[in-house]
C-alpha positions as CSV (number, residue, x, y, z in Angstrom):
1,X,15.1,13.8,13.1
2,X,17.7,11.1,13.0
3,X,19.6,10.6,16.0
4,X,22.4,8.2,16.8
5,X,21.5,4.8,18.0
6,X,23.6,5.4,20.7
7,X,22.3,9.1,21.8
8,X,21.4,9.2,25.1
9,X,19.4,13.0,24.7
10,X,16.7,13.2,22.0
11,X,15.4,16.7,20.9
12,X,12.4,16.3,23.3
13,X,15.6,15.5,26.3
14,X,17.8,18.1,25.4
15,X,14.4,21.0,25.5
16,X,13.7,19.2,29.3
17,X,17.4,19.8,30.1
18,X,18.0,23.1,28.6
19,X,14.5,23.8,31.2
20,X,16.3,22.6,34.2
21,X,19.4,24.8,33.7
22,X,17.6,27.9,31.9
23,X,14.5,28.6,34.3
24,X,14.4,26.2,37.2
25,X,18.2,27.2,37.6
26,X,20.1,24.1,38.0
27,X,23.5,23.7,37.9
28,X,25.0,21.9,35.1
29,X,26.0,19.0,37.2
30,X,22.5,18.4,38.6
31,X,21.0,18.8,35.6
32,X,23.3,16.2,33.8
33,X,22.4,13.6,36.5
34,X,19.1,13.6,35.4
35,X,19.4,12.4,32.3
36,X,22.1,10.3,32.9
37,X,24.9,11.9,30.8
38,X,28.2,13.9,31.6
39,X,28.5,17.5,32.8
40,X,30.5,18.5,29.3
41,X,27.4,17.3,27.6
42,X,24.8,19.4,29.1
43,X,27.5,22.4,28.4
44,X,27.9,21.7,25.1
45,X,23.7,21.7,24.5
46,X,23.4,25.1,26.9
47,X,26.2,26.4,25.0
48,X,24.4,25.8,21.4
49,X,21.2,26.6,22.8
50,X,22.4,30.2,23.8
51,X,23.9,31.0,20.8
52,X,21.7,29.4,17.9
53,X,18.4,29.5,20.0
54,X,16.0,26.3,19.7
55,X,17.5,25.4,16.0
56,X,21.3,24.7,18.2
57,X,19.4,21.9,19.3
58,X,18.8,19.5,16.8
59,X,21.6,16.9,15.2
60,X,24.1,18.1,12.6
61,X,25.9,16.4,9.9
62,X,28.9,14.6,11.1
63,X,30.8,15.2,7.7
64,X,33.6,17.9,8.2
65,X,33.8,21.5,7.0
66,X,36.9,20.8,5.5
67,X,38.5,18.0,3.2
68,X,41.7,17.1,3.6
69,X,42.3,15.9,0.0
70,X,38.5,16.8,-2.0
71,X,38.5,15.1,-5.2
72,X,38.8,17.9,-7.9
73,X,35.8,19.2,-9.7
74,X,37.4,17.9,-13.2
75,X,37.7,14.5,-12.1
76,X,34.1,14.7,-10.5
77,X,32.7,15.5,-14.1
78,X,34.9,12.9,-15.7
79,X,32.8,10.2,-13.4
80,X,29.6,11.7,-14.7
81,X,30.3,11.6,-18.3
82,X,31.9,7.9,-18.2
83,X,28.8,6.8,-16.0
84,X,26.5,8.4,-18.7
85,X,28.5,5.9,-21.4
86,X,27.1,3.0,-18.8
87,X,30.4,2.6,-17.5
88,X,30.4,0.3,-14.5
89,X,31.8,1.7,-11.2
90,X,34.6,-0.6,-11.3
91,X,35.7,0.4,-15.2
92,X,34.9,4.4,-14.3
93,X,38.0,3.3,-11.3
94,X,40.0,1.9,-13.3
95,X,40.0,4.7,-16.0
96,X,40.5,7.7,-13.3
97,X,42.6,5.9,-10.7
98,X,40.1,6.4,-8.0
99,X,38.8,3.8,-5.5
100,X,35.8,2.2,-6.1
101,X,34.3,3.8,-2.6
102,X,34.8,7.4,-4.1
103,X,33.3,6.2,-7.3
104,X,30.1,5.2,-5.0
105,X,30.0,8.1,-3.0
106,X,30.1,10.2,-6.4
107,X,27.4,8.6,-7.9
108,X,25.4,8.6,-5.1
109,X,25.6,12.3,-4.4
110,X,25.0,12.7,-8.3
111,X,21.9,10.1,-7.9
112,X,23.6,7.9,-11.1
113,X,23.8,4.6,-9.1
114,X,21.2,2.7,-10.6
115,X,21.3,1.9,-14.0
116,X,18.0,3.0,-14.3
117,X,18.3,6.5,-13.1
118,X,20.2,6.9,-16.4
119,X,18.2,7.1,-18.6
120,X,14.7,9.9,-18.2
121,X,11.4,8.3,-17.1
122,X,8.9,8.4,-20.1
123,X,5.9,10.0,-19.9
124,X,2.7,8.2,-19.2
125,X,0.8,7.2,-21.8
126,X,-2.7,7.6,-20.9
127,X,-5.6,7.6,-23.5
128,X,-9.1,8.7,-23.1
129,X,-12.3,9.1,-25.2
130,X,-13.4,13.2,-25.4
131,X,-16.6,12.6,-24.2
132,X,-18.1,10.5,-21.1
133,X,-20.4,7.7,-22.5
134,X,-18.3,6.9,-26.2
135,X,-16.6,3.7,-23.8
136,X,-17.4,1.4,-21.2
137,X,-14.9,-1.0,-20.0
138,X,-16.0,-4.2,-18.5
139,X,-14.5,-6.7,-16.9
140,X,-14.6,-9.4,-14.0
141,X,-11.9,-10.2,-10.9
142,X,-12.0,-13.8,-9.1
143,X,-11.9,-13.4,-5.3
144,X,-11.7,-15.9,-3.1
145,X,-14.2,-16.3,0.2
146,X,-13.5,-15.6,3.5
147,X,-15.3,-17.0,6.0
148,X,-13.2,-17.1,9.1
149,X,-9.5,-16.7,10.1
150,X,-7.5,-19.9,9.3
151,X,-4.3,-21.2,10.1
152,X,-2.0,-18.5,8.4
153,X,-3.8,-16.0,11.2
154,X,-4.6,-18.5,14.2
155,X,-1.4,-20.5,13.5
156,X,-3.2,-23.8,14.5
157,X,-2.8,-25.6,12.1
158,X,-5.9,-27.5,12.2
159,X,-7.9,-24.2,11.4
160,X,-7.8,-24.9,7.7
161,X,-10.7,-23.4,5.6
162,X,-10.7,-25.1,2.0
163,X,-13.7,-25.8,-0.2
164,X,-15.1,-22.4,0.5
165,X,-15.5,-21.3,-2.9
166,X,-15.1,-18.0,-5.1
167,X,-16.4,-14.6,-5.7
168,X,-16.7,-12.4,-8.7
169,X,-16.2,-8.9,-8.8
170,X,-18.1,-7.4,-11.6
171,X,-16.2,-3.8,-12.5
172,X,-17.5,-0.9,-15.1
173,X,-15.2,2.3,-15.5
174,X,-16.4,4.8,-17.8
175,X,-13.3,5.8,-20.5
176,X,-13.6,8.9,-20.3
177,X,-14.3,10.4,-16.3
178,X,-13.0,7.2,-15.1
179,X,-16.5,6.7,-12.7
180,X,-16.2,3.3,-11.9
181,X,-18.9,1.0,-11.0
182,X,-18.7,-2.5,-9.2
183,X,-20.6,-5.3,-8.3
184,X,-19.9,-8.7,-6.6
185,X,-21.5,-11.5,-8.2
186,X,-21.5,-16.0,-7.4
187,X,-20.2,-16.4,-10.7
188,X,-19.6,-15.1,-14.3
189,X,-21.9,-16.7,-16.4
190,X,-24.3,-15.1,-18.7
191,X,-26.9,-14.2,-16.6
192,X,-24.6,-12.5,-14.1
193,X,-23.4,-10.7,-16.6
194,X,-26.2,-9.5,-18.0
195,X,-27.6,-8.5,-14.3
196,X,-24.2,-6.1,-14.1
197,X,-24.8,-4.9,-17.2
198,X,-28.3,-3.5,-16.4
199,X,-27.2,-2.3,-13.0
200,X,-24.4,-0.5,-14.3
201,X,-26.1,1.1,-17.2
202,X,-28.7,2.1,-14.5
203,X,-26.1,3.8,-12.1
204,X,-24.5,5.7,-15.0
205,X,-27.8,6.9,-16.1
206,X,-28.1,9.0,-12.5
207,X,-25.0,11.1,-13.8
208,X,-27.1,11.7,-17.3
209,X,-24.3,8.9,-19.3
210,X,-25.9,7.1,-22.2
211,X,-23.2,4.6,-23.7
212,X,-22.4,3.6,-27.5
213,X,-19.8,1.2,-27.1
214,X,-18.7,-1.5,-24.8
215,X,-15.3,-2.9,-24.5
216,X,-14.4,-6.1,-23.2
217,X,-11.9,-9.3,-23.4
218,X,-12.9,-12.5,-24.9
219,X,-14.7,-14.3,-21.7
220,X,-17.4,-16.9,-22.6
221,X,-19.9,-14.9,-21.1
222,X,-19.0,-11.6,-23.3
223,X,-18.8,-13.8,-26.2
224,X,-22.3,-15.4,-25.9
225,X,-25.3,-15.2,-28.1
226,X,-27.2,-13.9,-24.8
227,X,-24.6,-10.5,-24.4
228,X,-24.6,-9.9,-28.5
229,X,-28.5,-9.9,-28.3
230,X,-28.2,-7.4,-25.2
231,X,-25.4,-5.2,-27.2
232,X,-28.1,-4.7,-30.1
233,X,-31.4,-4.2,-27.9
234,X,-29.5,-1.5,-25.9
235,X,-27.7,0.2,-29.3
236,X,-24.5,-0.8,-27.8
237,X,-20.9,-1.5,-29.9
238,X,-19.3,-4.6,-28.3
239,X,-16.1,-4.6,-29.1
240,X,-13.7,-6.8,-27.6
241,X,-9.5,-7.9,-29.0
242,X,-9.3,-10.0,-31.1
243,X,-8.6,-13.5,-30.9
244,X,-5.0,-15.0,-31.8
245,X,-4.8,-18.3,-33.2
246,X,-1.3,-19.7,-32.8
247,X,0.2,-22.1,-35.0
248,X,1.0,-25.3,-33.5
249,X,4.2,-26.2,-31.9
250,X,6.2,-29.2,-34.2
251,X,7.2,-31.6,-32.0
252,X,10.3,-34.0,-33.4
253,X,8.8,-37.3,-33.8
254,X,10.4,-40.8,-34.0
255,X,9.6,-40.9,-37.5
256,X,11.3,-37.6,-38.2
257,X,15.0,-39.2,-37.6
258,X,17.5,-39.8,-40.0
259,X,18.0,-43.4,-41.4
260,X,19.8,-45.4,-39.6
261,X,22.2,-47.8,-42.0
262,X,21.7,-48.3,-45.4
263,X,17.8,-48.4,-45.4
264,X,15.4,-46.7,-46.7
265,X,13.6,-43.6,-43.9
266,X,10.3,-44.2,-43.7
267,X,8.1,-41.9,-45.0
268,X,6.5,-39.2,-42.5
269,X,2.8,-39.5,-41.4
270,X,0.7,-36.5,-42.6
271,X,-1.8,-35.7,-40.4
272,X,-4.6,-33.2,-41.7
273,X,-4.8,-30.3,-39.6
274,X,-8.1,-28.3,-39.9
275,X,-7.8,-24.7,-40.2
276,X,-7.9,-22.0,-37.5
277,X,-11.2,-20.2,-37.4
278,X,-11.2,-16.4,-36.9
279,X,-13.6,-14.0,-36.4
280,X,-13.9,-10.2,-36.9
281,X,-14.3,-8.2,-33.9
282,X,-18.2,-7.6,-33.4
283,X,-18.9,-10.8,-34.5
284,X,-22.5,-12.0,-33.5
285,X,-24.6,-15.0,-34.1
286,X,-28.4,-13.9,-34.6
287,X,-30.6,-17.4,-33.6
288,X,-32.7,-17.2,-31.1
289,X,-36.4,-18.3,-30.5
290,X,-38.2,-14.9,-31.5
291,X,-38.1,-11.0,-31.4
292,X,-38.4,-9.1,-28.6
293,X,-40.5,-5.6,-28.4
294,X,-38.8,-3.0,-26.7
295,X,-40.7,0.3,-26.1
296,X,-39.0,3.5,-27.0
297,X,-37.2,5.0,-24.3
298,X,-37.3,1.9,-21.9
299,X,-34.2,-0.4,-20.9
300,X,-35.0,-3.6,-21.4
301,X,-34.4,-5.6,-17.8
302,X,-31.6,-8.2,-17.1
303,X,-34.6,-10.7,-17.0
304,X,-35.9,-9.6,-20.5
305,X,-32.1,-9.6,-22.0
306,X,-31.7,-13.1,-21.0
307,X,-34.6,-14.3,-22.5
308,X,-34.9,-16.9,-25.3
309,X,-31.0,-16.6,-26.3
310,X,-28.5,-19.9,-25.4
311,X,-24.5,-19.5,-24.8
């Protein structure tokens, strides 16, 4: 319920009043001093209360019954089909002759006063793989430590924490039922990553999930030898986006000026720039120091994944 600021009864109030006058038999006058309002205002709740029951209690809309001077229907829909053009509220007043406040109000009660309520929220476009285990999305989120509070909490300034350091949050999500899996780790390097990667594969082996691809961006970890060589052992697609090479920015040079005078312009330096490399998605380098024997129907370990293989 929304009462005035000013009101000195609230529904709770009025129910204790209405009590006094009702069953313990009060007098309207007694029962007023109680609550610290006038005799007419204890009438005026009794009075709703007999006729409208425990509903007479509650607040009502202070806008009349009647308008004096209603703004026609015709000019209502006028509004609506200038504000649909993206007419401005001032233009739309200018155009019908009414004030900018009924303009408001109009649009308002039509809920057309943002500029984005004009046009119909898309749908969401949400895509999924049909089955659980065709995707598995990795990735890793940067957390700083906490140790203790520090000034922002304590306000002393002299509680500063700084040097503390970082944490990694390792997350998996399965495309498909969206079961995610998380781990914190000290750091993202290869052999952290690798370590998720086992665990994970692990905890969505309990729900009977046995994945064929991964997907993931282009970190140095994901990107090492060490992950490529884990992809293959486990029959796992890596795929990740692939990477944009941008052309250099030209920057104007000194040299790039027109002649001043009647000399000659010196001719430009030509640099030689070397060419962007790219590579496909998937793309793995296969040295290493020897194969590894895996036995059918065994996941290799995170210890047996990381070994022999350099970033």
């Amino acid at each position: 319920m929304d009462c005035h600021q000013n009101a000195r009864l609230t529904l709770r109030s009025r129910e204790l009043l209405i009590r006094k006058v009702v069953e313990q038999g009060c007098t309207l006058k007694q029962a007023a001093a109680c609550f610290s309002v006038s005799a007419k205002t204890a009438a005026k709740w009794v009075r709703r209360y007999r006729e409208q029951g425990p509903e007479g209690l509650r607040d009502r809309s202070s806008r009349p019954h009647r308008l004096r001077r209603p703004t026609p229907a015709e000019q209502i829909t006028l509004v609506e089909q200038l504000r649909r053009q993206r007419w401005t509220g001032l233009r739309i007043a200018q155009q019908t002759g009414l004030s900018r406040s009924t303009i408001s109000r109009i649009l308002r009660r039509l809920q057309l006063s943002r500029i984005r309520d004009l046009e119909p929220k898309l749908p969401v476009q949400r895509y999924e793989h049909a089955h659980p285990g065709d995707l598995l999305h990795l990735d890793i989120k940067q957390l700083g430590r906490i140790a203790r509070p520090s000034h922002r909490v304590t306000g002393n300034r002299r509680d500063r924490v700084s040097g503390i350091g970082w944490e990694y949050l390792h997350v998996a999500i399965d495309d498909h039922s969206r079961i995610a899996f998380s781990a914190i780790y000290p750091d993202e390097k290869r052999s952290s990553v690798l370590a998720f990667l086992a665990a994970a594969l692990d905890y969505y082996a309990r729900f009977g999930i046995r994945f064929r691809a991964l997907l993931t961006d282009n970190g140095p970890a994901y990107r090492s030898r060490a992950f490529a060589r884990a992809c293959r052992m486990l029959g796992l697609k890596h795929r990740s986006p692939v990477p944009i090479h941008r052309a250099p920015t030209a920057r104007r040079s000194g040299l790039s000026r027109p002649p001043c005078g009647n000399g000659p312009m010196p001719a430009p330096i030509r640099t030689q720039t070397n060419a962007a490399r790219s590579f496909a998605p998937g793309y793995t380098s296969t040295t290493g120091t020897g194969p590894m024997v895996v036995s059918a129907g065994r996941r290799p370990s995170a210890d047996q994944l990381s070994i022999g293989t350099t970033c």
